[in-house]
N, CA, C and O atoms as a GROMACS GRO file, in nm:
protein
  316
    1UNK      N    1   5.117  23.070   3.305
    1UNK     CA    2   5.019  23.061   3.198
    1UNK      C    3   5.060  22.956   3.094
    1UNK      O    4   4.986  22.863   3.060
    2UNK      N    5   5.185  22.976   3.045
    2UNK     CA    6   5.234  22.879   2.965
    2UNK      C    7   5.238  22.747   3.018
    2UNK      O    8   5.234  22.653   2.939
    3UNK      N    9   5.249  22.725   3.165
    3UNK     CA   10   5.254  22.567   3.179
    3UNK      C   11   5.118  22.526   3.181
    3UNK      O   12   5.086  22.439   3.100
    4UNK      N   13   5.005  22.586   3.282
    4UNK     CA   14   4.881  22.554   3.199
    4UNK      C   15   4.851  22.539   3.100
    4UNK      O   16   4.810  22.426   3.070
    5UNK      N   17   4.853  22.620   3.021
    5UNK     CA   18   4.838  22.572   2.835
    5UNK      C   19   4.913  22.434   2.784
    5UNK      O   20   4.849  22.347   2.726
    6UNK      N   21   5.035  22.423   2.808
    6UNK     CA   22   5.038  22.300   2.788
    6UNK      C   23   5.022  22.197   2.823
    6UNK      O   24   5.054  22.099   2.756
    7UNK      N   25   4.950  22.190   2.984
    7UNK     CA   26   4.945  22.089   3.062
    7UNK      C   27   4.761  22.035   3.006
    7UNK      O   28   4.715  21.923   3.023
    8UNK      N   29   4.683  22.162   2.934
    8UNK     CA   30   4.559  22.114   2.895
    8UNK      C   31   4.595  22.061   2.734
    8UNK      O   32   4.523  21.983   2.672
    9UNK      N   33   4.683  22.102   2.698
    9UNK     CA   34   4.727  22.076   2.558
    9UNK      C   35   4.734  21.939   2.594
    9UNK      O   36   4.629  21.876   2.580
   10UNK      N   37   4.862  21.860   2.650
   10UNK     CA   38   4.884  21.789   2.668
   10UNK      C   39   4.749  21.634   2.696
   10UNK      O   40   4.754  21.514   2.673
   11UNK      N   41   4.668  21.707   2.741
   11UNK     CA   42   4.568  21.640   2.816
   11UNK      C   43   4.443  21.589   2.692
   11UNK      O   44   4.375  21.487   2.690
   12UNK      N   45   4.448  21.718   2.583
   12UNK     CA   46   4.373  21.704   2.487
   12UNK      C   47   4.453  21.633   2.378
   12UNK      O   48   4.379  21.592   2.288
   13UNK      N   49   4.550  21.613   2.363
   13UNK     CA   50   4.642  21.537   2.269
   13UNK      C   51   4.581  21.364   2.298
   13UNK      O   52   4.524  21.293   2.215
   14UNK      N   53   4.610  21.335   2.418
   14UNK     CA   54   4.530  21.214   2.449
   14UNK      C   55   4.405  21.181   2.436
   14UNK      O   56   4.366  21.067   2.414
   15UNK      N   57   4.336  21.278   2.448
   15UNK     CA   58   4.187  21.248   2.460
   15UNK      C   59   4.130  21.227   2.290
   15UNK      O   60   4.041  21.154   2.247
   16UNK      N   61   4.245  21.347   2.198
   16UNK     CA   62   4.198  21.310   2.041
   16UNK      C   63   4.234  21.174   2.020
   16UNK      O   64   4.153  21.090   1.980
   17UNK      N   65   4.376  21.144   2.050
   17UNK     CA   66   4.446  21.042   2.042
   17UNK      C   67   4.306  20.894   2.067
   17UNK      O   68   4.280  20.800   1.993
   18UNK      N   69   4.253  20.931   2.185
   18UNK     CA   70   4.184  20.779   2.215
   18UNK      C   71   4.065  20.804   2.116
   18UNK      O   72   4.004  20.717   2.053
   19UNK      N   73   4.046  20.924   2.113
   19UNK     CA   74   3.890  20.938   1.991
   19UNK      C   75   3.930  20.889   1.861
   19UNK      O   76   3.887  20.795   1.794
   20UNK      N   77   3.987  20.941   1.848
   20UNK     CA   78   4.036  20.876   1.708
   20UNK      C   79   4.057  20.701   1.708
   20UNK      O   80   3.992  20.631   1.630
   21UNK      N   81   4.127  20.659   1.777
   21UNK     CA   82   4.129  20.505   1.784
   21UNK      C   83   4.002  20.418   1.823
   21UNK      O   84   3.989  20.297   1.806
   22UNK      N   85   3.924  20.496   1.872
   22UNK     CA   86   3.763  20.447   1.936
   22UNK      C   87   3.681  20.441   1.789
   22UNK      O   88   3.610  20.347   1.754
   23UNK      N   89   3.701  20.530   1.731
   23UNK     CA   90   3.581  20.545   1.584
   23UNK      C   91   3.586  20.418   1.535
   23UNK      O   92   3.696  20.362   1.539
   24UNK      N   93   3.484  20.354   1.484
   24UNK     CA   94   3.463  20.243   1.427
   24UNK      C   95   3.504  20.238   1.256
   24UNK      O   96   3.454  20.307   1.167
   25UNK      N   97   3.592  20.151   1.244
   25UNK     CA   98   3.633  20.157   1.048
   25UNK      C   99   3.503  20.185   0.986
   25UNK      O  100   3.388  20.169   1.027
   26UNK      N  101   3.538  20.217   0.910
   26UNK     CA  102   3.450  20.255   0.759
   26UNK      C  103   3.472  20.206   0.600
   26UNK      O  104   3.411  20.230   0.496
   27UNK      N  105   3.599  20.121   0.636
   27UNK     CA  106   3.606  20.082   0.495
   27UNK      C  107   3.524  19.940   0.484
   27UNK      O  108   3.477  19.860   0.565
   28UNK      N  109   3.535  19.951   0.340
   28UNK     CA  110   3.485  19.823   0.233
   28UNK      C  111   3.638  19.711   0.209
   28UNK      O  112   3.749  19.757   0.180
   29UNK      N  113   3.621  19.616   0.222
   29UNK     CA  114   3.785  19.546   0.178
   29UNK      C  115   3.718  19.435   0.070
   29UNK      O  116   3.722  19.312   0.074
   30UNK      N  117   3.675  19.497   0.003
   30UNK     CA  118   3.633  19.436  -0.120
   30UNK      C  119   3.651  19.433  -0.238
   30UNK      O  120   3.612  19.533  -0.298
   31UNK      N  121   3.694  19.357  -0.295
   31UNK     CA  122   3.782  19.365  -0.429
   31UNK      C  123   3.747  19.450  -0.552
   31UNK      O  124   3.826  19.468  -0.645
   32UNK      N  125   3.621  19.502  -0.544
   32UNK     CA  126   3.598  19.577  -0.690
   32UNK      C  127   3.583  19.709  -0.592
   32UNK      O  128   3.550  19.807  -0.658
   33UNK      N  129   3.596  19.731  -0.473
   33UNK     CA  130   3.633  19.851  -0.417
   33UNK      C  131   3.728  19.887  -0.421
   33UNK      O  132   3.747  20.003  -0.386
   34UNK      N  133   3.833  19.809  -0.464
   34UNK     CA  134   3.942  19.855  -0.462
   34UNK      C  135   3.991  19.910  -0.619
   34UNK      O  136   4.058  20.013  -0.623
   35UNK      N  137   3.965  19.858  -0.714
   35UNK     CA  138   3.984  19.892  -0.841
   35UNK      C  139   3.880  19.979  -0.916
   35UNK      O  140   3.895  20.011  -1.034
   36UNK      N  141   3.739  20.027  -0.815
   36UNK     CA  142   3.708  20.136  -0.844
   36UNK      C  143   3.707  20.252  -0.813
   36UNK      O  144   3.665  20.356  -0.864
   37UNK      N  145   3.784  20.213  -0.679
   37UNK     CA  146   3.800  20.361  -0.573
   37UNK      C  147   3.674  20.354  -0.462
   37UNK      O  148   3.655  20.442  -0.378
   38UNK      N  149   3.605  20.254  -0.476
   38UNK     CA  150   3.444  20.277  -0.407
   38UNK      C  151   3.352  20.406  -0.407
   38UNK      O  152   3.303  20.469  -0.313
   39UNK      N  153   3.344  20.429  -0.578
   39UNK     CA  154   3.256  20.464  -0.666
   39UNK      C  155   3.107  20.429  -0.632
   39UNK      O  156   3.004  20.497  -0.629
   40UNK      N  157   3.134  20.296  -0.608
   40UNK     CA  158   2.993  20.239  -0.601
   40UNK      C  159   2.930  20.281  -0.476
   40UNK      O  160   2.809  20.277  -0.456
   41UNK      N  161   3.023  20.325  -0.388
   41UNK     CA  162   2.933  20.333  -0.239
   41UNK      C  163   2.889  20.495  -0.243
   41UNK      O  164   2.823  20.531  -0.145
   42UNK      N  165   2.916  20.598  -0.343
   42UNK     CA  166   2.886  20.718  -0.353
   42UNK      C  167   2.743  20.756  -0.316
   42UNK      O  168   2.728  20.875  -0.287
   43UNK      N  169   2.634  20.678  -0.310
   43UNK     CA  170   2.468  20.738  -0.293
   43UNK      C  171   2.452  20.657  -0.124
   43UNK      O  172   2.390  20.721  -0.039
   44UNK      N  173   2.503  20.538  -0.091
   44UNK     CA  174   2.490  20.483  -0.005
   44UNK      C  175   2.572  20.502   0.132
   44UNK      O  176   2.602  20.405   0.201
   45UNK      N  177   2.601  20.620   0.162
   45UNK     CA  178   2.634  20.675   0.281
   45UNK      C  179   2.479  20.665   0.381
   45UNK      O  180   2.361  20.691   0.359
   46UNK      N  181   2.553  20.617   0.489
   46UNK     CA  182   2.439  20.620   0.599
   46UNK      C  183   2.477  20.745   0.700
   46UNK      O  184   2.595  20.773   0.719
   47UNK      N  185   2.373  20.815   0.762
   47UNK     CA  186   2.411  20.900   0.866
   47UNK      C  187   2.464  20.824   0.982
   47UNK      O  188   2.412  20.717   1.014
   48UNK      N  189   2.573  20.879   1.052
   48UNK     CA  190   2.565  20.810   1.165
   48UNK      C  191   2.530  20.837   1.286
   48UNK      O  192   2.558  20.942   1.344
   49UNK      N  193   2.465  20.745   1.331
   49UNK     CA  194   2.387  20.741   1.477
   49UNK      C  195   2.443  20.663   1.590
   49UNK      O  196   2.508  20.560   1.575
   50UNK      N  197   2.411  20.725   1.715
   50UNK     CA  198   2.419  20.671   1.865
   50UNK      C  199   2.583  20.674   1.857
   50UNK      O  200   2.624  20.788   1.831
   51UNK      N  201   2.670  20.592   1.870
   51UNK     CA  202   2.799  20.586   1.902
   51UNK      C  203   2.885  20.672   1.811
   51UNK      O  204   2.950  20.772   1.843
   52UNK      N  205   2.873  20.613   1.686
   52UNK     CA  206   2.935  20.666   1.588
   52UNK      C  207   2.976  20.834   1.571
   52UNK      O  208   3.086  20.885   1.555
   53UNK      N  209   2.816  20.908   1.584
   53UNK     CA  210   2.765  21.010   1.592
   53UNK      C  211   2.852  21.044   1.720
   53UNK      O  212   2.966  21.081   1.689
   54UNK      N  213   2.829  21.041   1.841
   54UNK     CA  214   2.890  21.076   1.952
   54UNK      C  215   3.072  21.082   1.912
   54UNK      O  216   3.157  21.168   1.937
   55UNK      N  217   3.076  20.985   1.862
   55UNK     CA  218   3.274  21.014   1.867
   55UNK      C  219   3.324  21.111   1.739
   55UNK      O  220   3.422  21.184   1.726
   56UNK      N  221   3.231  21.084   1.666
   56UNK     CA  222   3.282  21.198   1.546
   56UNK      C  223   3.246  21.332   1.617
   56UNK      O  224   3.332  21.417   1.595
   57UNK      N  225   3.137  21.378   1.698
   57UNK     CA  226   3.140  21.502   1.743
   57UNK      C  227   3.263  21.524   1.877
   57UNK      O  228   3.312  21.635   1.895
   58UNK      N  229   3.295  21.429   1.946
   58UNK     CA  230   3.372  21.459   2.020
   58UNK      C  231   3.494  21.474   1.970
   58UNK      O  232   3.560  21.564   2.022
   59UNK      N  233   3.567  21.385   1.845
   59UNK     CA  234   3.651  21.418   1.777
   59UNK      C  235   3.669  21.558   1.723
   59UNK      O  236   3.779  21.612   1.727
   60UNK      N  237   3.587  21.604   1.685
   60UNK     CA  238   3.540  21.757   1.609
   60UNK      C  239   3.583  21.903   1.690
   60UNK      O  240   3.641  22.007   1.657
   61UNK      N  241   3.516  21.842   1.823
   61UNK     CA  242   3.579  21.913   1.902
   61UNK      C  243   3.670  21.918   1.994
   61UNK      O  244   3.665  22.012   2.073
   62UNK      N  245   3.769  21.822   2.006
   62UNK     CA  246   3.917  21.786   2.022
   62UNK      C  247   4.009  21.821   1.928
   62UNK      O  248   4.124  21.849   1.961
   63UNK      N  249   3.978  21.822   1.838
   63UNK     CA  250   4.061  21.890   1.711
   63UNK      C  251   4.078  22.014   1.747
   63UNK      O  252   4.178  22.061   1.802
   64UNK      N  253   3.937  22.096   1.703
   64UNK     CA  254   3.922  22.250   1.738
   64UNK      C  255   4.023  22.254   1.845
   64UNK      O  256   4.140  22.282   1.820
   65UNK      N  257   3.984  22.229   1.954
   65UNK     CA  258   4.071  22.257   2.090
   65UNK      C  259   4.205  22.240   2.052
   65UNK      O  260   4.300  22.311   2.083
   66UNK      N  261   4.203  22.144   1.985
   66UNK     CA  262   4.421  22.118   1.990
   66UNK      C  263   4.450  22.266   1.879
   66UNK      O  264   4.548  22.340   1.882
   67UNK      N  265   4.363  22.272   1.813
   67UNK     CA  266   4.397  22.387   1.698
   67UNK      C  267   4.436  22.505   1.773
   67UNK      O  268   4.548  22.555   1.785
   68UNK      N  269   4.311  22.545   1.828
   68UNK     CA  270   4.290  22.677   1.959
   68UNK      C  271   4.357  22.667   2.023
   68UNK      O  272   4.394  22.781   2.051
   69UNK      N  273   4.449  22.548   2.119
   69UNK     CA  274   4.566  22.526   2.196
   69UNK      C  275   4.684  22.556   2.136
   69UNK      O  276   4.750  22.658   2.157
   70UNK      N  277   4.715  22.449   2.046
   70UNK     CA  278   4.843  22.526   1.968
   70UNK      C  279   4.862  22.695   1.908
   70UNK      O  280   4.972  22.749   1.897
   71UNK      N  281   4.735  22.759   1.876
   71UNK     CA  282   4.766  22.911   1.858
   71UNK      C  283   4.781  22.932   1.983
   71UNK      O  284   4.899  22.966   1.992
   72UNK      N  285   4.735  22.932   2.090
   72UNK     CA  286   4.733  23.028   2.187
   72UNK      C  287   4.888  22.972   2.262
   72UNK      O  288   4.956  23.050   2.330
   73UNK      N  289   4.929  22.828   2.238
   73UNK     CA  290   5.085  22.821   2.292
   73UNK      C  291   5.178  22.926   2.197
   73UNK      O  292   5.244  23.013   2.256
   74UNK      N  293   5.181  22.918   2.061
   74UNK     CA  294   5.244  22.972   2.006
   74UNK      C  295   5.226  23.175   2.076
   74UNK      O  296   5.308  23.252   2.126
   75UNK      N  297   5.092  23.185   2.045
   75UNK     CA  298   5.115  23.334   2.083
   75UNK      C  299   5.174  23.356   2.233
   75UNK      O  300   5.254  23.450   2.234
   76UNK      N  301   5.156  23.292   2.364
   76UNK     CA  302   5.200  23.290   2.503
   76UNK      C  303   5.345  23.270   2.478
   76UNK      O  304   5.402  23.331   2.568
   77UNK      N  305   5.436  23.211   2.397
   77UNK     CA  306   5.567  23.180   2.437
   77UNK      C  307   5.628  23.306   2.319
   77UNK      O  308   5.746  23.337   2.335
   78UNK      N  309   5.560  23.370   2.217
   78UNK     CA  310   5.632  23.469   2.157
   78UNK      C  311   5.647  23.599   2.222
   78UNK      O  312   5.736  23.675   2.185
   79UNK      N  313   5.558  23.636   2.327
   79UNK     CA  314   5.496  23.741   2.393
   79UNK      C  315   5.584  23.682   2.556
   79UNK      O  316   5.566  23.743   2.661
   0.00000   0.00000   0.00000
């Protein structure tokens, strides 16, 4: 049981790993963004759609899973 768990653990570590590096930046590198904190972009959030949208939900739930993985390693190797 325990080597399964970590062999999907393992498997989902990568898969956050590439989600995370796939998401497209979001910052501003603009000089009064930087000395206001990007204040200014506070009303001008766009939803994101098609790609964007897709990797933030797959991210979302790669997380969950590594979360739900790591409890359930921890409880399998105390037991």
């Amino acid at each position: 049981m325990y080597n399964t768990l970590m062999t999907i653990f393992l498997i989902v570590c990568v898969v956050l790993i590439a989600c995370v590096m796939m998401q497209p930046a979001k910052t501003d590198n603009d000089a009064m963004s930087a000395l206001t904190g990007g204040a200014g972009d506070l009303f001008s959030r766009r939803k994101s759609r098609g790609f964007e949208a897709v990797m933030q939900i797959v991210t979302t739930i790669c997380g969950a899973l590594f979360f739900i993985l790591a409890l359930a390693l921890i409880y399998v190797s105390s037991h």
